[in-house]
C-alpha positions as CSV (number, residue, x, y, z in Angstrom):
1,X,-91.4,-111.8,122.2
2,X,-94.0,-109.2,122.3
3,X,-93.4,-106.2,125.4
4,X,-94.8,-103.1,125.8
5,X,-95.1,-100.3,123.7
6,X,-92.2,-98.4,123.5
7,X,-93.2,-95.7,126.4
8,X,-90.8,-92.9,125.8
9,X,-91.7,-92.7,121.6
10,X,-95.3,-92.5,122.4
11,X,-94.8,-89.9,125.4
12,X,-92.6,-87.4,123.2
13,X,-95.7,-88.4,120.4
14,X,-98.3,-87.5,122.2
15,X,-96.6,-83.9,123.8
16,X,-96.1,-83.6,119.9
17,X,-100.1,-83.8,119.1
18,X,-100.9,-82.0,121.8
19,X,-98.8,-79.1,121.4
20,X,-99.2,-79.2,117.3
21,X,-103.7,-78.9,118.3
22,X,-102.8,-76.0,120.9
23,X,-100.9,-74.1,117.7
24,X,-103.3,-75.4,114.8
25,X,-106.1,-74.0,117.3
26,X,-104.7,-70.2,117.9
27,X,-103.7,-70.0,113.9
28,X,-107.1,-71.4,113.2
29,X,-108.6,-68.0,114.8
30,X,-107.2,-65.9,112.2
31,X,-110.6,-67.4,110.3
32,X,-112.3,-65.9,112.8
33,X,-111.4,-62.2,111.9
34,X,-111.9,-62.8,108.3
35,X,-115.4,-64.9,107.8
36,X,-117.5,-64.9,111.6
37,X,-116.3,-68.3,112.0
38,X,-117.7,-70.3,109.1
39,X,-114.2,-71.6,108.1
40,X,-113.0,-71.9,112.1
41,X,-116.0,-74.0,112.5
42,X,-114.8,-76.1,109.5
43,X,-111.4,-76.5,109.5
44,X,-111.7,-77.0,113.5
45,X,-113.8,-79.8,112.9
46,X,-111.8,-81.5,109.7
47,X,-108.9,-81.0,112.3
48,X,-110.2,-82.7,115.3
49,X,-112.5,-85.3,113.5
50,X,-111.1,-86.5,110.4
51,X,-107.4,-85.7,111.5
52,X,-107.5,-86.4,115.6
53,X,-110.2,-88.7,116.4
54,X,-109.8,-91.3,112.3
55,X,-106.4,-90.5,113.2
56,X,-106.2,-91.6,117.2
57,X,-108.3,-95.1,116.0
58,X,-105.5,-95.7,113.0
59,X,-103.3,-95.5,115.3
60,X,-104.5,-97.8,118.0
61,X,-105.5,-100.1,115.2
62,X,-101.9,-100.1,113.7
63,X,-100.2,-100.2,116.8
64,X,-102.1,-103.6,118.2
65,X,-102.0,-105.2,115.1
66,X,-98.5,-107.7,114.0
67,X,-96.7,-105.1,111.7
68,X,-95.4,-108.4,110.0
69,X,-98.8,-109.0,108.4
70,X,-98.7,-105.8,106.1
71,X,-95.1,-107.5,104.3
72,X,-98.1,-110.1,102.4
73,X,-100.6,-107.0,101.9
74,X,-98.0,-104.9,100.6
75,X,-98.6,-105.2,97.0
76,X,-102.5,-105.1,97.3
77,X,-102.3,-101.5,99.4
78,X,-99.5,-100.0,96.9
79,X,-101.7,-101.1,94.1
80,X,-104.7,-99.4,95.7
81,X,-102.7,-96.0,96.6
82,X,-102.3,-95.9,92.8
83,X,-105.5,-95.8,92.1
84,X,-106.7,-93.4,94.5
85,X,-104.1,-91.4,93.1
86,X,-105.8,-91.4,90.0
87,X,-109.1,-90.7,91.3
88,X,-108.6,-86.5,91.2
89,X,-108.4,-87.3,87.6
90,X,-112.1,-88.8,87.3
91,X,-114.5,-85.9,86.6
92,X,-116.8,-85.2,89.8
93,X,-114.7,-87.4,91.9
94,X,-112.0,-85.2,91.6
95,X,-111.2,-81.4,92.9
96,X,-109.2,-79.3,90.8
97,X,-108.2,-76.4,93.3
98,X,-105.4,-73.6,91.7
99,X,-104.9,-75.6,88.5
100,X,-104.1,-79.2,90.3
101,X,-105.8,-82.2,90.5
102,X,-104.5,-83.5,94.4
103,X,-108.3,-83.9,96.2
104,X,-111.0,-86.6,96.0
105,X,-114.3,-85.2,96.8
106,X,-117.0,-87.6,99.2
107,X,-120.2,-85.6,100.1
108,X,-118.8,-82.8,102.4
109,X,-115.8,-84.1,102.9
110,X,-112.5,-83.9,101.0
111,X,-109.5,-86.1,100.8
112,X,-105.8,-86.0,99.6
113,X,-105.0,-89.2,98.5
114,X,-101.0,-88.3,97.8
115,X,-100.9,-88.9,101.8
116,X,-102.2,-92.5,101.4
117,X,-99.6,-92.8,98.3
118,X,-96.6,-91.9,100.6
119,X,-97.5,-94.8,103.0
120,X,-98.3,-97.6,100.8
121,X,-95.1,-96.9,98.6
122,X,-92.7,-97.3,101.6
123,X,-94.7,-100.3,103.1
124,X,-93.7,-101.8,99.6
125,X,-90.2,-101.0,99.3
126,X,-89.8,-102.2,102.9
127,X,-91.1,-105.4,101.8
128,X,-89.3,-105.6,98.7
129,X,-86.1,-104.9,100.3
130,X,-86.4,-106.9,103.2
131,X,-86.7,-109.7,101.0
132,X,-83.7,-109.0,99.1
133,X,-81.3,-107.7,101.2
134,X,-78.1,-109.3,99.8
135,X,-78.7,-107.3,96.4
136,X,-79.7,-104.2,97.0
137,X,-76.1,-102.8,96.1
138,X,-76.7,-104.0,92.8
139,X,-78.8,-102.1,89.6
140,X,-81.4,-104.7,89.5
141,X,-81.5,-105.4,93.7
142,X,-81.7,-101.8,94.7
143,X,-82.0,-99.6,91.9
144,X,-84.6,-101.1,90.1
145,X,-87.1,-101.3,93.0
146,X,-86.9,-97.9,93.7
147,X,-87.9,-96.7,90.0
148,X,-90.6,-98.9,89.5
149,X,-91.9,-98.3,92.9
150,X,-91.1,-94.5,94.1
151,X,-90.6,-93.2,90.7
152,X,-94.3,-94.4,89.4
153,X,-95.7,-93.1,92.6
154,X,-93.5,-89.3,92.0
155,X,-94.5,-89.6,88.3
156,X,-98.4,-89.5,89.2
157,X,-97.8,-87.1,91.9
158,X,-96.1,-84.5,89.3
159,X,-98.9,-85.1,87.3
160,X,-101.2,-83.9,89.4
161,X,-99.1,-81.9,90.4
162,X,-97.6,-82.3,93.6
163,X,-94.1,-81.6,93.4
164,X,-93.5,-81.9,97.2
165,X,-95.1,-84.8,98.2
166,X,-93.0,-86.5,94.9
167,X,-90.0,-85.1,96.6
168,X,-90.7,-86.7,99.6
169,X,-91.6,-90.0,98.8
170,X,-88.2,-90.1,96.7
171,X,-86.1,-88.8,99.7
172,X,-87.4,-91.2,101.6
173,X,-87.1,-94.2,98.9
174,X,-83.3,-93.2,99.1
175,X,-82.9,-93.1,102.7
176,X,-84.4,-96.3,102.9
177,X,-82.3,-98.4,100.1
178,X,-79.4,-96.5,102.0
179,X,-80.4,-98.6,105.2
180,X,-81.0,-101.5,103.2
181,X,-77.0,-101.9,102.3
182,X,-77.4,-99.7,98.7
183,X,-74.0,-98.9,97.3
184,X,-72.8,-95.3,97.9
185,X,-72.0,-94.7,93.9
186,X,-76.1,-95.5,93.3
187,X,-77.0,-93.4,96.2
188,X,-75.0,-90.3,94.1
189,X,-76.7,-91.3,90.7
190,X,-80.2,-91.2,92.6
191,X,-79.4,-87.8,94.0
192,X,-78.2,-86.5,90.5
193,X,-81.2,-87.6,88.9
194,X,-83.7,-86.2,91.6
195,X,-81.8,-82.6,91.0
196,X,-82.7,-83.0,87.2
197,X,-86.2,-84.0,88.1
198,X,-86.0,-80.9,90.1
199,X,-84.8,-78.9,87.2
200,X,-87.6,-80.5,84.5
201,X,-90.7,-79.5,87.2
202,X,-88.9,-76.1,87.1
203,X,-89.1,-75.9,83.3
204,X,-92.8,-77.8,82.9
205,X,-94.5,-75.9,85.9
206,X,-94.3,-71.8,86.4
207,X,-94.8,-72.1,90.1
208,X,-91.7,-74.1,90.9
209,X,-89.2,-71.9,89.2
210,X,-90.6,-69.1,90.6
211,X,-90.3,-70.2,94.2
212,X,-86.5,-71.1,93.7
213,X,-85.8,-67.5,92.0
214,X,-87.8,-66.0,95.2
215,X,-85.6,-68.6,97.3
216,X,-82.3,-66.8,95.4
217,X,-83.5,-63.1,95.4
218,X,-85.4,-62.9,98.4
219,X,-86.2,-59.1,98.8
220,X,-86.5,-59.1,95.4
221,X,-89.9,-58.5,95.4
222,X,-91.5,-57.7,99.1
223,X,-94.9,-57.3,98.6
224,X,-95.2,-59.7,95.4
225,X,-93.7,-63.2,95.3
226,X,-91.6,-62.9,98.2
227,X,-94.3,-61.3,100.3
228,X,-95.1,-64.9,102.2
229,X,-90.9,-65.2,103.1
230,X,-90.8,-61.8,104.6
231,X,-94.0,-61.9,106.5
232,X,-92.6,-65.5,107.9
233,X,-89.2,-64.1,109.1
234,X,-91.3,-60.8,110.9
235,X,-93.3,-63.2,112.5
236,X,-90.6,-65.3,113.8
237,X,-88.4,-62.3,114.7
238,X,-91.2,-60.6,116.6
239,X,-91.7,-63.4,118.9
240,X,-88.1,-62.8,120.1
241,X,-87.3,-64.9,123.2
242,X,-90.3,-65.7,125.1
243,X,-93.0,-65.0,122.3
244,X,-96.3,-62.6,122.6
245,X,-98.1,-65.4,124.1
246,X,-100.8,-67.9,123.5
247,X,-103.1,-66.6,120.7
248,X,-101.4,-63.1,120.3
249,X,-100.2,-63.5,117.6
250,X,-100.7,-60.5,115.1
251,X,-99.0,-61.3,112.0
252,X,-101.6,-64.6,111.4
253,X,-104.1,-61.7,111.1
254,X,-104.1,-60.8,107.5
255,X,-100.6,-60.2,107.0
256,X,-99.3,-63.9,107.2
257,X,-100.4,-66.1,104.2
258,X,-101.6,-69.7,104.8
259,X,-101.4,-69.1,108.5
260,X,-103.0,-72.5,109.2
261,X,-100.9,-74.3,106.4
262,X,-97.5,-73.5,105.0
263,X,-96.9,-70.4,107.7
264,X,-98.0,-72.5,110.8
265,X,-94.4,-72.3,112.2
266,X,-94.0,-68.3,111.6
267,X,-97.0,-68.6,114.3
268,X,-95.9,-70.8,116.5
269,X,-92.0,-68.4,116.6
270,X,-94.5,-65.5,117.0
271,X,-96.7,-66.5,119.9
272,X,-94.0,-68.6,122.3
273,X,-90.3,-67.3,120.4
274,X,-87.4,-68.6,120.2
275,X,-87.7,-70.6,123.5
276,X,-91.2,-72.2,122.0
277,X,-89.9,-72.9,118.7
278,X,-86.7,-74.4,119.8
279,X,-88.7,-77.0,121.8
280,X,-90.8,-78.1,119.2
281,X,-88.2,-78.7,116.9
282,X,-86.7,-80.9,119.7
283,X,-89.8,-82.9,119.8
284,X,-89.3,-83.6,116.1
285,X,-85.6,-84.6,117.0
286,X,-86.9,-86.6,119.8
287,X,-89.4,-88.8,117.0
288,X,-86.5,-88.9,114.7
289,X,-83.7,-89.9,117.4
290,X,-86.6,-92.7,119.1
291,X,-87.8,-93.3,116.1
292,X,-84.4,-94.7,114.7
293,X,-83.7,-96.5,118.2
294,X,-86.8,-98.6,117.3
295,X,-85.6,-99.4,113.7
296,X,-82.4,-100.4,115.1
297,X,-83.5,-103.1,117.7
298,X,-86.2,-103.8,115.2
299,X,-86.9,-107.7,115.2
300,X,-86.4,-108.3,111.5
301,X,-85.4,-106.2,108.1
302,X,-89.2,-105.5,107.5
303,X,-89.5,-104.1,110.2
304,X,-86.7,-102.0,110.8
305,X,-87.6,-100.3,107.1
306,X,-90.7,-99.6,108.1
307,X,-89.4,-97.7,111.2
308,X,-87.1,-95.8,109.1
309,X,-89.4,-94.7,106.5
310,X,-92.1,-93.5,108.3
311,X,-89.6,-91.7,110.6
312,X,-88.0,-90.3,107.9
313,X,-91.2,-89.0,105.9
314,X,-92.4,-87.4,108.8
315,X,-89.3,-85.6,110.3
316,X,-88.3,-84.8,107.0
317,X,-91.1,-83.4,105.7
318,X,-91.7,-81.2,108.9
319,X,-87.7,-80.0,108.5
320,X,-88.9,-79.0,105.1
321,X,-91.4,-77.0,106.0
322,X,-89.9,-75.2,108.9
323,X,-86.6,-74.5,106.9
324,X,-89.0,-72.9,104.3
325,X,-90.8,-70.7,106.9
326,X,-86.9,-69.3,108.2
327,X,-85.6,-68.9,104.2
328,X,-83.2,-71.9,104.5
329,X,-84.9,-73.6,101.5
330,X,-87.3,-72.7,98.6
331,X,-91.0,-73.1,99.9
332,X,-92.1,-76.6,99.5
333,X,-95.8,-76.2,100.6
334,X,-95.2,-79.6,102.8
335,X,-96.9,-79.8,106.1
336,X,-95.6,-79.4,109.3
337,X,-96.7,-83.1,110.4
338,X,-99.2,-83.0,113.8
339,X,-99.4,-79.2,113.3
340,X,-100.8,-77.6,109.8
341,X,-104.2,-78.0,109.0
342,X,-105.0,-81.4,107.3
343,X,-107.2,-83.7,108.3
344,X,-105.9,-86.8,105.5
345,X,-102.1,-86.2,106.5
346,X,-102.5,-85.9,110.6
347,X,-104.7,-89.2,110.1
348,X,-102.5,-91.4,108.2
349,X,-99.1,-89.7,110.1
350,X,-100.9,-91.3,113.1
351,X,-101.6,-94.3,111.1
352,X,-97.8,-94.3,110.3
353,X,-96.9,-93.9,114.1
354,X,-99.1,-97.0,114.9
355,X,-97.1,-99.7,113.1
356,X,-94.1,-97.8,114.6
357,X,-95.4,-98.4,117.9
358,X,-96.3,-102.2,116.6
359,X,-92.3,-102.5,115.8
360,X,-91.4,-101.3,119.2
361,X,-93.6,-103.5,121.2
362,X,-91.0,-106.8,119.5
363,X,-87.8,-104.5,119.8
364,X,-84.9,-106.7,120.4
365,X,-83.1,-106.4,123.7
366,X,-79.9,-104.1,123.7
């Protein structure tokens, strides 16, 4: 029977967005210091319009429309997320930026299409195993699946390459057939072979073996390659318990790289501290924790899936990122989902919280 949207998921949602446009907006104005406001100007508006507004109408769209419909489509929208994948490749269609291919160029506008991959690939694999749930602890009911859908949708990303977003969509893919019933012992296998497809981008790209030796031997080298680490942990430490306050932050003024991407969070410790930080983090916990509450009183398999790989992809992700900014993990150049500057992955995240909010509104009673 349909009810309501699920109230408190969309409340600790929207104190998410809100808070994640406060922070984007005061990182943003380190553009301010270094251009006259060419690039505020543009990344504000990417931000606001593509990201916010495309993003606010996916999700209402999402959220009124039966979730249950996209199990038919399924096929159709992972076949197109392949090909938009592809599309970076086509010349003057695609945008090669710092030797990868990961943009699609329309007029003024440009588009990641590895954020449109991540969603149709787990709308598949929700479908697939909802429809087989009494096999996926075998090779050819759970395994299987996963390679031909996750792995063909990693092996394009590396190709382009996008190492994180392939990480992503695989850690998700496992979570996923783990929620499904998949055996323990193929769980294991999945996790060795991730760490050697970990190893092989290491050996086939520079720039991922150099961010796990900079992960290893931090102070290494302070003012080279580990320059981004250090300036993240000042940052963070020199907010302290309250932070400097709204907008003073210092270290987002030429000191701190990728203030408005990767280093969002060292901005966010700096300007409201520990106190700040620690709350935002708990409205991650709060999507995760509601997020999973809605998978578990989810009216069918499909459904439940769906909850738990959208909730998964963007909690985990946003972990990512924040355990990069403290030195907990190598840096993954993930976003911090709601919060980092990206107009494509704050729109389809929203998109992703809509047919959450669809699942809730046909949550079983306790």
């Amino acid at each position: 029977m349909k009810k309501p949207i699920d109230t408190p998921f969309l409340l600790v949602l929207s104190v998410l967005v809100v808070s994640g446009l406060l922070i984007f907006t005061s990182a943003a104005l380190s553009l301010l210091a270094q251009d006259g406001g060419a690039s505020f100007s543009s990344v504000t508006i990417s931000q606001v319009l593509l990201g916010l507004v495309c993003g606010g109408i996916l999700l209402v769209f999402f959220a009124r429309i039966d979730y249950r419909i996209w199990k038919r489509y399924s096929p159709y929208i992972f076949a197109a997320g392949i090909v938009l994948c592809l599309l970076p490749f086509v010349p003057h269609v695609g945008l090669h930026l710092k030797g990868a291919a990961r943009w699609i160029v329309i007029g003024p506008l440009s588009f990641q299409p590895a954020e449109t991959m991540k969603f149709a690939a787990i709308m598949f694999l929700a479908a697939i195993y909802s429809s087989r749930l009494k096999v996926t602890n075998t090779w050819k009911g759970g395994i299987l699946p996963l390679a031909l859908i996750a792995g063909s949708s990693c092996l394009i990303l590396l190709i382009q390459p996008d190492t994180a977003s392939a990480a992503i969509i695989g850690m998700s893919a496992v979570i996923m057939l783990f929620a499904a019933g998949g055996r323990m012992t193929h769980l294991l296998i999945l996790l060795a072979i991730g760490m050697l497809v970990i190893a092989g981008a290491a050996f086939k790209y520079s720039y991922v073996a150099d961010r796990i030796q900079t992960f290893i031997h931090q102070e290494a080298d302070p003012l080279g390659a580990g320059y981004q680490i250090q300036q993240s942990l000042i940052a963070v430490g020199s907010g302290g318990l309250t932070g400097r306050g709204f907008g003073q932050s210092i270290e987002k003024f030429s000191y701190l790289p990728e203030p408005i991407g990767d280093s969002i969070f060292a901005v966010a410790g700096e300007e409201f501290g520990f106190l700040g930080s620690t709350m935002l983090i708990l409205l991650y916990v709060g999507v995760a924790i509601l997020g999973l509450r809605i998978a578990a009183r989810a009216p069918d398999p499909f459904g439940g899936l769906l909850v738990v790989g959208f909730t998964i992809l963007i909690v985990g992700q946003s972990f990512f990122n924040i355990a990069s900014t403290l030195a907990l993990v190598p840096l993954v150049g993930v976003p911090l989902v709601f919060v980092s500057h990206g107009g494509t992955s704050l729109a389809i995240s929203l998109a992703e919280m809509g047919v959450i909010l669809s699942v809730s509104k046909r949550m079983k009673e306790k």
